[in-house]
C-alpha positions in Angstrom: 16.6 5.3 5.7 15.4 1.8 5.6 12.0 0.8 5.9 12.0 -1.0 9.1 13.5 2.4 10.7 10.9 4.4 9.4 8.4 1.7 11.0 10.5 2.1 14.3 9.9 5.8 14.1 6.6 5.8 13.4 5.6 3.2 16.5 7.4 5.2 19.0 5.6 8.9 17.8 2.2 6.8 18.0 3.3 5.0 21.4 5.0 8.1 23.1 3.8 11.0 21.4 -0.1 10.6 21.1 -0.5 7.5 24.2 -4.0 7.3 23.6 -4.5 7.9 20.0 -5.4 4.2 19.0 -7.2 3.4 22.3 -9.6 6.4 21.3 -9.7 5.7 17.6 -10.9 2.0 18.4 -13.5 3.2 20.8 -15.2 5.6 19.4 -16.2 3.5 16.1 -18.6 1.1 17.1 -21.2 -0.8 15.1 -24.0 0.7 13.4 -27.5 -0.4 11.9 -27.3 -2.9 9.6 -28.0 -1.5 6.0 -29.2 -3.8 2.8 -25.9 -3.9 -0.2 -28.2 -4.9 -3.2 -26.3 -5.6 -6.9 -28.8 -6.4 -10.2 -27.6 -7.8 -13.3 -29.8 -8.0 -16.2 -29.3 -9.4 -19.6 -32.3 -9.7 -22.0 -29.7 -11.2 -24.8 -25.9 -11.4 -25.2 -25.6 -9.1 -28.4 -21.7 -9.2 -29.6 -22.4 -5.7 -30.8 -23.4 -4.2 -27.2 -20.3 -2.4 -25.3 -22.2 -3.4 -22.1 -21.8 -7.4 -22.8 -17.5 -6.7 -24.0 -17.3 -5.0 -20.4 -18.9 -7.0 -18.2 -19.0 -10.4 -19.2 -15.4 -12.4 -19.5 -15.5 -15.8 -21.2 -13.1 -18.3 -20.6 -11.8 -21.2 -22.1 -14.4 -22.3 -24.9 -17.3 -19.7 -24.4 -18.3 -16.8 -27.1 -21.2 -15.0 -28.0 -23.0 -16.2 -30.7 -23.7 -13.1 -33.4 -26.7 -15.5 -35.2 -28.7 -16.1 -31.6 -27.3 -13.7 -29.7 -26.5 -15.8 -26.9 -23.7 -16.7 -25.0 -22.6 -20.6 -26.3 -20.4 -22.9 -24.8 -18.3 -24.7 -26.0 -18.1 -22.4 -29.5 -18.9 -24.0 -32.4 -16.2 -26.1 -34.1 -16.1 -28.9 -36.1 -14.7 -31.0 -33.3 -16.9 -30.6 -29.7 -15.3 -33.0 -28.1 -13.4 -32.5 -25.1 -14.2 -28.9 -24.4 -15.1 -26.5 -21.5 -15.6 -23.2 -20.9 -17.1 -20.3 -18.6 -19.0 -17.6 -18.7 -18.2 -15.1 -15.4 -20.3 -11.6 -14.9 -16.8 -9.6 -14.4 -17.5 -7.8 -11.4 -17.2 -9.9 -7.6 -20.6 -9.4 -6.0 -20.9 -9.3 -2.3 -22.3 -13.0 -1.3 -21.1 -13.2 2.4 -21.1 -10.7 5.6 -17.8 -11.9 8.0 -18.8 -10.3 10.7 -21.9 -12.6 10.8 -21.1 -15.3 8.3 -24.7 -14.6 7.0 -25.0 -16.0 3.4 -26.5 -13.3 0.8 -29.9 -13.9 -0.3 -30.4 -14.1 -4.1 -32.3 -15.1 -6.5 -32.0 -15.9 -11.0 -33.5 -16.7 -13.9 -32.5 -17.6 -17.2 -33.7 -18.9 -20.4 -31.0 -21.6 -21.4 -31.2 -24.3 -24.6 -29.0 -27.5 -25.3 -28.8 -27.7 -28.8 -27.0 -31.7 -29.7 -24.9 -31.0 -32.9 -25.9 -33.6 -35.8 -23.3 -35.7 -35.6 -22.8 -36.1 -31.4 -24.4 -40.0 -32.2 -21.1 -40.8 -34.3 -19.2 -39.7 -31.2 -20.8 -41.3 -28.6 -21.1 -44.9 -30.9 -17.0 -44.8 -32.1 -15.7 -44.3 -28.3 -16.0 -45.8 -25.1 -14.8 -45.3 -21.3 -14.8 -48.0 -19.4 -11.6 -50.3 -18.6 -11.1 -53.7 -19.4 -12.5 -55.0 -16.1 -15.8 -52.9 -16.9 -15.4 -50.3 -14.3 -15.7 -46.9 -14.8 -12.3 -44.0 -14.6 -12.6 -40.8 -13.8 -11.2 -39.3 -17.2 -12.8 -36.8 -18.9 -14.8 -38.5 -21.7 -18.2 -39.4 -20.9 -19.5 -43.0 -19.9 -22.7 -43.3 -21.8 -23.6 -44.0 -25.5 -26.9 -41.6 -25.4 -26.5 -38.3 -26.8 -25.9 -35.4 -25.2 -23.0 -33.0 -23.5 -22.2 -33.1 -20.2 -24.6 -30.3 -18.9 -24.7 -26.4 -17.8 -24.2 -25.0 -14.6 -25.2 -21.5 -13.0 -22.0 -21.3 -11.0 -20.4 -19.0 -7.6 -16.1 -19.2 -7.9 -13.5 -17.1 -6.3 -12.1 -16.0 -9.3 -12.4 -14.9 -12.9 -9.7 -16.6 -14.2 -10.2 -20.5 -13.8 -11.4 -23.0 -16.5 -12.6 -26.6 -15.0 -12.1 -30.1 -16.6 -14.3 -31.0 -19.6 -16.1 -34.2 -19.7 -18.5 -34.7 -16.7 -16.5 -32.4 -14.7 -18.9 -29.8 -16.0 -16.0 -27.2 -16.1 -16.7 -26.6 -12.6 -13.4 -28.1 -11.2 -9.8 -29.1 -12.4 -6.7 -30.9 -10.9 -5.5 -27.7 -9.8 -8.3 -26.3 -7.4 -7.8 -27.6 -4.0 -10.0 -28.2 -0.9 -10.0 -24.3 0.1 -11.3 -23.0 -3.8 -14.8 -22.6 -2.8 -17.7 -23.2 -5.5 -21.1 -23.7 -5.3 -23.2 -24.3 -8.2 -26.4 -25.9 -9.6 -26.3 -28.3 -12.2 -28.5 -28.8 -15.3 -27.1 -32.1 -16.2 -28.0 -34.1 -19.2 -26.0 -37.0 -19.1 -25.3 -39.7 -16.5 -22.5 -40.5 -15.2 -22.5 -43.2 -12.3 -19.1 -42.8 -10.8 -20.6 -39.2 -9.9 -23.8 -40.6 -8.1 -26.2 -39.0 -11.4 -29.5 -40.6 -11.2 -30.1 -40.1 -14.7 -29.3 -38.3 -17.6 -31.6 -35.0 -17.3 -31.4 -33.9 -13.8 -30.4 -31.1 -11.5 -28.2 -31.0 -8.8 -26.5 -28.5 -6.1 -23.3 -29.0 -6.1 -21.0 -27.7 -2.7 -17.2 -27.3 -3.3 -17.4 -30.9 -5.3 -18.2 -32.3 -8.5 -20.7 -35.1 -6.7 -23.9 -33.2 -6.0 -25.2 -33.1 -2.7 -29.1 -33.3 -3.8 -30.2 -34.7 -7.0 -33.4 -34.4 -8.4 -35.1 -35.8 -11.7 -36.2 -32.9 -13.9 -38.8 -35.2 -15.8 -40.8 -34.9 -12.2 -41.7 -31.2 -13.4 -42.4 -32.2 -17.1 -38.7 -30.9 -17.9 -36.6 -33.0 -20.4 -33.2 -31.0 -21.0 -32.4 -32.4 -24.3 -35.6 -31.8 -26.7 -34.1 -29.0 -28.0 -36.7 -26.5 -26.2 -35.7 -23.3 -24.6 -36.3 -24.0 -20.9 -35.8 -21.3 -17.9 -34.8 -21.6 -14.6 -35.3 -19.7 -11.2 -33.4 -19.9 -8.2 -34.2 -18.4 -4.9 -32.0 -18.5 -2.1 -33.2 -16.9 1.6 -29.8 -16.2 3.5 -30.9 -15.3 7.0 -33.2 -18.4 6.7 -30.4 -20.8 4.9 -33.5 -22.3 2.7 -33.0 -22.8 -1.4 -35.9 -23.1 -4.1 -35.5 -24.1 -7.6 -38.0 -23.6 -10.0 -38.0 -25.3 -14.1 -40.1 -24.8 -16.9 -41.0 -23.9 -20.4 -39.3 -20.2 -21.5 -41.8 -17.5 -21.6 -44.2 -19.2 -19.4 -45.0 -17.9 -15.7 -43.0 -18.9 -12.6 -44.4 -22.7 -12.0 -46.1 -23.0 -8.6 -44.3 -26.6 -7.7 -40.8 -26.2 -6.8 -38.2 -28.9 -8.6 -36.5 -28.8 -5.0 -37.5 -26.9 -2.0 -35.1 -27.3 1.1 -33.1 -25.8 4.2 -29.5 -25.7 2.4 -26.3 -23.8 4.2 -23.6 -22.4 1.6 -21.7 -20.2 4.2 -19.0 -22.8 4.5 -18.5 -22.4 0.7 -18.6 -18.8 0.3 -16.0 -15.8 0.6 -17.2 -12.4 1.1 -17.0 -11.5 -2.2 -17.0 -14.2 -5.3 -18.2 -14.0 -9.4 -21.3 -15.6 -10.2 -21.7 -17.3 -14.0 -22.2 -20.3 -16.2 -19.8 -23.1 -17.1 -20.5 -26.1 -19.1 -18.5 -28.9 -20.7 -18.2 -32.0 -23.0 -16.9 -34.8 -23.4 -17.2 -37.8 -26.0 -20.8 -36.8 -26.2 -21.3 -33.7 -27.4 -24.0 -30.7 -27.5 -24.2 -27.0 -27.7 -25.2 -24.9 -24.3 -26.5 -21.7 -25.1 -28.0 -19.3 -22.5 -30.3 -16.7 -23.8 -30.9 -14.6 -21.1 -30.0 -13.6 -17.0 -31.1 -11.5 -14.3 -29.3 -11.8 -10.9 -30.3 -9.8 -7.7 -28.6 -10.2 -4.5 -29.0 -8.9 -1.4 -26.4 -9.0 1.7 -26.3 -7.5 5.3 -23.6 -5.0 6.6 -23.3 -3.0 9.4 -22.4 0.6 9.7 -19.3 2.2 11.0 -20.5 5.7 13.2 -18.8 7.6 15.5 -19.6 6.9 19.3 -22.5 9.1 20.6 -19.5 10.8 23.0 -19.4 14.0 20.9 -19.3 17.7 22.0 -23.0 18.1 21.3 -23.7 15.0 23.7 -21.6 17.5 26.5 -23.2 20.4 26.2 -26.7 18.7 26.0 -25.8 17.6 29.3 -24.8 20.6 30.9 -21.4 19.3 32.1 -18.4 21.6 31.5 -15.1 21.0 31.4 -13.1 20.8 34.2 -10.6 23.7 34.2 -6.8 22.7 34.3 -5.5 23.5 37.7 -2.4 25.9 37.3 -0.6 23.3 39.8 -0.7 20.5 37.8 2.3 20.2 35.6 2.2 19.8 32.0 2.3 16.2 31.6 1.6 15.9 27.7 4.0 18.8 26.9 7.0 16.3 29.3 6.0 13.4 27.6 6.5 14.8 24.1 9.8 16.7 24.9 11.0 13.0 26.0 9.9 11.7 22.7 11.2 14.1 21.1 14.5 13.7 22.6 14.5 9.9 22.1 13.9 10.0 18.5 16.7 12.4 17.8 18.4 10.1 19.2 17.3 7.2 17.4 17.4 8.8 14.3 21.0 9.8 14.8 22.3 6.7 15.7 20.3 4.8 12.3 21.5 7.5 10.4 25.3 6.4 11.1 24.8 2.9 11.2 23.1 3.0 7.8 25.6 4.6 6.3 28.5 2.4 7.9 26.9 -0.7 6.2 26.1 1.2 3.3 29.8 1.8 2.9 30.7 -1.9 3.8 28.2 -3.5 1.2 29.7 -1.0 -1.5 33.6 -2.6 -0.7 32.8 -5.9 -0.5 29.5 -7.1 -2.6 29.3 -6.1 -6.9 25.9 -4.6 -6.7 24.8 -3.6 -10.5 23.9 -0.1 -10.8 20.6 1.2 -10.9 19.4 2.2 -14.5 16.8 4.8 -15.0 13.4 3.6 -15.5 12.3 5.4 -18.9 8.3 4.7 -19.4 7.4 1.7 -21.3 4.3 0.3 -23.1 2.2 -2.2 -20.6 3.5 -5.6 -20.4 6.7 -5.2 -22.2 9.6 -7.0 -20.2 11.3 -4.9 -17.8 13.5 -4.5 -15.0 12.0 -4.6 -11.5 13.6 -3.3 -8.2 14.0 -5.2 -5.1 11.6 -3.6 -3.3 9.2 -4.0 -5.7 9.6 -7.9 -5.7 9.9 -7.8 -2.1 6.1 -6.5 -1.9 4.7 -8.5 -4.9 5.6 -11.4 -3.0 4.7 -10.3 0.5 8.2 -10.4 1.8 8.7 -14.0 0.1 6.0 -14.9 2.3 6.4 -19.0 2.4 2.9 -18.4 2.7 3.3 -17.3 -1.3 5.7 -20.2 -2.4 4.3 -22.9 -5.1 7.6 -25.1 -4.6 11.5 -25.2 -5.2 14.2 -27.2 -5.7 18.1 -26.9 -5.0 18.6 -23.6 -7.1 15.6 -21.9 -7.2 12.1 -20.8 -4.8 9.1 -19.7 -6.9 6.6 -17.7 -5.2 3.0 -16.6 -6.6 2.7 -13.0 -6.8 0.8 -9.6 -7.6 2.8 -7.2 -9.9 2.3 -3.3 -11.1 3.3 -3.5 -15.5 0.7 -2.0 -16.9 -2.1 -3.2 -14.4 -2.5 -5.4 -11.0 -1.7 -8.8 -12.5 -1.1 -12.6 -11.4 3.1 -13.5 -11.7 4.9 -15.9 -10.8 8.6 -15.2 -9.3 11.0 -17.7 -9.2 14.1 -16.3 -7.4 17.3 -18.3 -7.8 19.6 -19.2 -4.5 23.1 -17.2 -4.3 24.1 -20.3 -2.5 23.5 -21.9 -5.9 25.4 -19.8 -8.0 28.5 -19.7 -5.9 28.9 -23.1 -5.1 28.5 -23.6 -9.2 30.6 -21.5 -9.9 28.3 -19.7 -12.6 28.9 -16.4 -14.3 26.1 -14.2 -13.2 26.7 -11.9 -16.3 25.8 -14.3 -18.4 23.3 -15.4 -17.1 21.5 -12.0 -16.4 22.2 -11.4 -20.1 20.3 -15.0 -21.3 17.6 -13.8 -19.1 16.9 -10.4 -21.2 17.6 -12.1 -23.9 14.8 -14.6 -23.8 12.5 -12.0 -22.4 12.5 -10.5 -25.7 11.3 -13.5 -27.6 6.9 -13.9 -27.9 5.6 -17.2 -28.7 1.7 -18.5 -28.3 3.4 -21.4 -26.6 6.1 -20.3 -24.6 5.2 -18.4 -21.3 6.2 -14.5 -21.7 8.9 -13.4 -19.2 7.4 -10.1 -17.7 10.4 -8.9 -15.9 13.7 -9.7 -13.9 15.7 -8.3 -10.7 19.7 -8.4 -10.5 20.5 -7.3 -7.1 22.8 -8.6 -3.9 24.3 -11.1 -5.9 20.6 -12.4 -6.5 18.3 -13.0 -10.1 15.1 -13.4 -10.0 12.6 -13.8 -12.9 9.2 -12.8 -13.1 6.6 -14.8 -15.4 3.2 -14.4 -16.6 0.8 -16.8 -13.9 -0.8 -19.5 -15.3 -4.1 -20.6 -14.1 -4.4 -24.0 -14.8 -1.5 -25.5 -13.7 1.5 -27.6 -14.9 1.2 -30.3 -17.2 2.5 -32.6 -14.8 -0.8 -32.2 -12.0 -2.7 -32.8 -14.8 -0.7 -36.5 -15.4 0.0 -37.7 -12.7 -3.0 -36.5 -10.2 -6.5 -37.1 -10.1 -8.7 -38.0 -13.2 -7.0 -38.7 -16.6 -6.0 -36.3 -19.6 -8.0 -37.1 -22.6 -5.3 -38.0 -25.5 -6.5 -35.4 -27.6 -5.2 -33.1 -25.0 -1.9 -35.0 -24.5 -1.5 -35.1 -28.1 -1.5 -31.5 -28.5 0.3 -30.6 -25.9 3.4 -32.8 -27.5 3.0 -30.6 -30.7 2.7 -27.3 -28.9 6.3 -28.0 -26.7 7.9 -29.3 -30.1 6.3 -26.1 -32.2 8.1 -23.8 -28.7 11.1 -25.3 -28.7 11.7 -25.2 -32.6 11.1 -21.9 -32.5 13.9 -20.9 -29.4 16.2 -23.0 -31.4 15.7 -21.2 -34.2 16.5 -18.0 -32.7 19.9 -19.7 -31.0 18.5 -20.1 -27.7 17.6 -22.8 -25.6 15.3 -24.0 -22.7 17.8 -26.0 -20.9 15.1 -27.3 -18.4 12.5 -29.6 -20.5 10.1 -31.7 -18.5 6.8 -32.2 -17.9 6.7 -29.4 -14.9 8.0 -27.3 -17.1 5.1 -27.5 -19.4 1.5 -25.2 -18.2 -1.7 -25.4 -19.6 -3.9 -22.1 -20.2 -7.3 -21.1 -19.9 -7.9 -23.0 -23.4 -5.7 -25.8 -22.4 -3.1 -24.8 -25.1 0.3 -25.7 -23.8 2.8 -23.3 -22.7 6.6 -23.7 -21.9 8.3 -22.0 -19.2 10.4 -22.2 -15.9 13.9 -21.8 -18.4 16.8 -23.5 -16.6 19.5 -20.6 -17.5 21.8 -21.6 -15.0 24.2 -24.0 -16.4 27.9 -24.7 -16.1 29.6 -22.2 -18.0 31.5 -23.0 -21.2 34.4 -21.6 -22.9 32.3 -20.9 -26.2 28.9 -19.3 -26.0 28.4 -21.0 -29.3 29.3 -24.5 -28.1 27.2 -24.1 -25.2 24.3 -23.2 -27.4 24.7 -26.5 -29.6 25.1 -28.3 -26.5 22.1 -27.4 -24.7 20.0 -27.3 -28.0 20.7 -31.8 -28.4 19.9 -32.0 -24.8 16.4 -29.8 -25.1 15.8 -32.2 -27.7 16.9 -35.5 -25.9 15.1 -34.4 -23.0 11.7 -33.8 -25.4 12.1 -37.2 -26.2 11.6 -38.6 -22.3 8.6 -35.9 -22.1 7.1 -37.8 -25.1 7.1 -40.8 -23.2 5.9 -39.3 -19.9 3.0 -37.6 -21.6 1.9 -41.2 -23.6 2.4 -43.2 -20.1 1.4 -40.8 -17.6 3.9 -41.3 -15.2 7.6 -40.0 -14.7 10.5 -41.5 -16.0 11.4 -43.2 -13.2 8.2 -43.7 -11.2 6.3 -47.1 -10.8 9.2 -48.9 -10.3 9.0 -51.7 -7.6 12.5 -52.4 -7.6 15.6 -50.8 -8.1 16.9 -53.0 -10.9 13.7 -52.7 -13.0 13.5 -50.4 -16.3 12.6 -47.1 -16.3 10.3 -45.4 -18.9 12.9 -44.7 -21.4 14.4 -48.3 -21.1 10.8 -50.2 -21.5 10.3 -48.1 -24.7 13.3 -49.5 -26.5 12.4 -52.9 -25.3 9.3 -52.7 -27.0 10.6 -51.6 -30.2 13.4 -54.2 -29.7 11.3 -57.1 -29.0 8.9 -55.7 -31.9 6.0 -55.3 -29.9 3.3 -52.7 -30.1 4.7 -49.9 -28.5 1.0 -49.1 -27.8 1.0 -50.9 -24.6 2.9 -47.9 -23.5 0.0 -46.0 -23.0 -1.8 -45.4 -19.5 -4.4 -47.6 -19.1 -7.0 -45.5 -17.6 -7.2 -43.6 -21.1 -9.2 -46.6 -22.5 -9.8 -46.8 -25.9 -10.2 -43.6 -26.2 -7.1 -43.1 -28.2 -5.5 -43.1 -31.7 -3.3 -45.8 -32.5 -1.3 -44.4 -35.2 -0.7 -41.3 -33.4 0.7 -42.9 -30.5 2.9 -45.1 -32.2 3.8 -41.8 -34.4 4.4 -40.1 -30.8 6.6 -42.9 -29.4 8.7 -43.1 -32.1 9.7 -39.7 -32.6 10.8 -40.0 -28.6 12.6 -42.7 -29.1 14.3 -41.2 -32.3 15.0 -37.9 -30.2 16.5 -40.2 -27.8 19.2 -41.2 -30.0 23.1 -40.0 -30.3 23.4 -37.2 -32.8 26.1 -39.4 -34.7 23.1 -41.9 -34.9 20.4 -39.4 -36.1 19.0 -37.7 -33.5 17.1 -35.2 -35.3 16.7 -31.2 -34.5 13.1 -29.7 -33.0 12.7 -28.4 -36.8 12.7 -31.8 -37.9 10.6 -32.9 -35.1 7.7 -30.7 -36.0 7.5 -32.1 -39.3 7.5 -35.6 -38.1 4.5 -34.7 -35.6 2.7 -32.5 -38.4 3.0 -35.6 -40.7 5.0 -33.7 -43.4 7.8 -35.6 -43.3 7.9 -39.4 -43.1 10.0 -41.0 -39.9 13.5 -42.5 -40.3 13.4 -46.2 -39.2 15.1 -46.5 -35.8 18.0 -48.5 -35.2 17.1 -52.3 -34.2 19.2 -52.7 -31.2 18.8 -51.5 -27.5 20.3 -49.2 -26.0 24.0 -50.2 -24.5 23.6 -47.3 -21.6 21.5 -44.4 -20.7 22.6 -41.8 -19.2 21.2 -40.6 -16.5 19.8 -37.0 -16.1 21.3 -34.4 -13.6 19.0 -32.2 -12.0 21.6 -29.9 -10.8 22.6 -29.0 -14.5 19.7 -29.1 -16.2 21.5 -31.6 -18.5 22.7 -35.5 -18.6 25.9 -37.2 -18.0 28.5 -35.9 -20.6 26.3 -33.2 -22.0 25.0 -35.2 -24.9 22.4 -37.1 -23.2 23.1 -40.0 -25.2 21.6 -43.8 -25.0 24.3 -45.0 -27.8 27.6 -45.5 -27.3 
């Protein structure tokens, strides 16, 4: 029977059978006293070896335990620091806010914390600067002074367990990504100033609510304080929730608790908290550099709830008072044996007639729709790619909820999910439109058989395929979620990607793709959207096209789609070095696109550096980025002209191979690229004629 009758059923048996079974239920739970929930977390060190620290600590992005101080360090220690970020997240959510009342917890912490500045952080911070050409400061992720020094620490409240923030001054508190209703609150141990940000110097704290600008600021040289001496320092915090009043404390490790606050003031973080949220460190770098290692934590919180008891209307409450029942009158008529005969009745009834009707349409969808049959689910290890049911998707995505979708185009919705293989875990489901695939014309076989196949293939840099559904004419394919994002947010919203990061996220898509080719597959949908970055900011390639027109010769079709993954690399390139689409920041309609300016530089034998966005600086490497344009323009090329394969590519990038020189002229055409398909005009995605 389907679910919606058995929801039917069950309404009318509550409604008609038991009339006043909900009124009851309701009324006699009422509130009760108001008991203390109270959570402690203590951590004299962060030993690697301790069972305790594996369970209940999660690091993220560039955080590890240190086996030499036995203390948690972010970023780890590399020979490059730059550019990093990373958290540090106490695994279970602690309860911080009570709904009923939207009464903040109260709380307090202390830990022992030290900034240790690598030895060469001055060579750095001299060899790299921020600011534009017009001396004004961008909001990128590199650092905007020439002191030493990291960006700083944070003792930080998030929603999740999952998220890693920007480096630079974003203090890996915040990213692109997180939008007005991610709620953070955290406190700020800042050692470097950045003005853009309102810091009034470079060793400060500040409290920081749902933004990266603090809301108070205070100079931590006023308690004899100076963050980057090297010295392990400790700090307290004490928050009073009933009274919505904060205290911060900040001295010398090892000493007592100093009697002068660093700030003292009536502070409100309901707005900013959910009931229950993960408390932490995060930290960050950017040009500067420096080491943030936390030696030791204790957290206690305390929140209010209220009791759920049973109303005092109970049988002792009757006999106490001396009232007996009022015997049943042998003239009054039965009235709750009628009413559930009636309901009876009715749901026979009901039952009958959904019975039929079910099996009617049952036998109508079996003549008319090609339904594939239902295979046997045999047990299989945890995440291994399998095949989901309807209903299963159907309550992963909440129905397809619009409330759950991250966007769509004119084949395909993607919703964000919650999926049973081997644990509760983030997805993402992108279900492709039937309308899509008839007016196409596509063969759904093969593309249900692409699908498995590609699910089968494991990559660092491609984004594993958890799943699919083939049902009522429908496919739909589950992938692992990605925190951070896709590549584009990170372009083309707020802030700037470092080119370090840009850099090696062109090598990761090339090392993906070369690796699909290699096994005779192909993306089919290359693009910057396309592209996700993880909790380490290593980039990932997913959202496959599949769909496609189909050709005669699987073979052909594989060689076909292979030169345009590669042609379509090539515009990514160049996207990725100028930070904007291929056809964005045009103002008019007969102006060049992306792909069009690039070969006008290398005709008219500029430097094809001036490609670059602007609002990187200088903070860039010359002979990379001419490396980088180049290979785009070569994959850009007709194959009878050299266009070479993702193979080739990877050498190029990896500097094994030298570059061939590129052909002199400009491009006579270029063809434009079909969303639709997934390919450009002709199949070839050729410039040349």
């Amino acid at each position: 029977m389907y679910p919606a009758s058995r929801l039917l059923l069950f309404t009318l048996i509550v409604a008609i059978g038991c009339p006043t079974s909900v009124a009851s239920a309701e009324n006699k739970a009422t509130n009760g006293p108001v008991i203390n929930v109270t959570k402690h977390i203590c951590f004299p060190d962060f030993s690697p070896y301790s069972s305790r620290i594996n369970q209940d600590v999660t690091l993220l992005g560039r955080a590890s335990i240190s086996q030499v101080k036995k203390c948690i360090q972010i970023p780890t220690q590399e020979n490059d620091l730059r550019h990093m970020a990373g958290r540090a997240i106490y695994s279970s959510p602690i309860r911080l806010l009570d709904p009923a009342t939207q009464t903040p917890a109260s709380f307090q912490t202390t830990f022992s914390f030290q900034f240790q500045t690598p030895l060469n952080a001055s060579n750095y911070s001299s060899n790299h600067s921020t600011t534009t050409s017009s001396g004004q400061f961008s909001l990128d992720d590199t650092d905007t002074s020439t002191s030493t020094g990291g960006s700083g620490l944070t003792f930080i409240i998030v929603p999740d367990e999952f998220t890693v923030g920007r480096p630079g001054p974003w203090l890996g508190m915040l990213n692109d990504v997180c939008d007005d209703d991610y709620k953070v609150v955290a406190v700020e141990f800042d050692a470097h100033q950045n003005p853009e940000f309102g810091d009034p110097n470079d060793n400060h704290v500040g409290i920081n609510l749902g933004s990266i600008v603090s809301a108070t600021a205070v100079n931590a040289s006023e308690v004899g304080v100076y963050l980057k001496d090297g010295s392990i320092h400790r700090a307290w915090i004490f928050y009073d929730g009933q009274k919505k009043h904060m205290a911060i404390h900040l001295g010398k490790d090892g000493e007592n608790l100093p009697p002068k606050p660093l700030f003292s003031g009536p502070l409100d973080l309901s707005p900013f908290l959910k009931e229950y949220m993960f408390v932490g460190f995060s930290a960050s770098t950017g040009n500067c550099t420096q080491i943030h290692n936390i030696m030791s934590w204790n957290f206690t919180s305390t929140s209010q709830a209220s009791l759920r008891v049973p109303s005092a209307e109970t049988c002792e409450s009757k006999i106490i008072s001396q009232e007996p029942p009022r015997p049943r009158s042998r003239s009054e008529p039965p009235s709750s044996f009628l009413i559930f005969l009636a309901a009876v009745i009715l749901l026979l009834a009901v039952l009958i007639n959904l019975c039929l009707s079910g099996r009617r349409k049952h036998k109508e969808s079996d003549e008319n729709n090609l339904v594939l049959p239902e295979k046997k689910q045999r047990p299989r290890p945890p995440n291994k790619p399998r095949r989901f049911t309807r209903a299963e998707i159907s309550s992963a995505t909440r129905g397809f909820s619009e409330s759950q979708i991250l966007g769509g185009d004119e084949k395909s919705v993607t919703y964000k999910a919650m999926v049973q293989n081997g644990g509760c875990n983030n997805a993402v489901v992108k279900r492709f439109l039937t309308r899509f695939f008839e007016v196409q014309g596509l063969d759904r076989r093969r593309v249900h058989k692409e699908i498995k196949a590609i699910s089968k293939i494991r990559h660092p840099n491609l984004v594993p395929i958890r799943g699919w559904c083939f049902d009522n004419k429908e496919a739909v394919v589950v992938y692992d979620y990605i925190p951070n994002g896709s590549l584009d947010k990170w372009l083309y919203g707020v802030g700037v990607l470092p080119w370090t990061r840009r850099f090696k996220a062109v090598k990761d898509v090339a090392e993906a793709l070369s690796y699909l080719h290699s096994n005779q597959l192909a993306h089919k949908n290359v693009k910057t959207s396309s592209v996700f970055l993880d909790v380490s900011f290593r980039a990932v390639v997913g959202d496959f096209g599949f769909v496609l027109p189909s050709f005669e010769s699987t073979r052909f079709e594989s060689i076909v789609s292979q030169t345009a993954d590669v042609f379509n690399f090539g515009v990514f390139i160049l996207e990725v070095v100028a930070g904007r689409g291929r056809g964005r920041g045009r103002a008019n309609p007969g102006e060049m696109d992306l792909l069009e300016m690039a070969w006008a530089l290398h005709e008219g034998g500029e430097k094809k550096v001036s490609l670059v966005e602007r609002k990187m600086g200088s903070v860039v490497n010359p002979d990379q980025v001419n490396r980088v344009i180049e290979v785009g323009l070569l994959c850009s090329l007709n194959e009878n002209r050299g266009r070479p394969r993702m193979e080739q590519v990877v050498e190029y990038l990896n500097l094994e191979k030298p570059i061939p020189e590129l052909p002199p002229g400009r491009p006579v055409s270029l063809f434009p690229y079909s969303s639709t398909t997934g390919l450009c005009s002709g199949y070839t995605c050729a410039p040349f004629k």
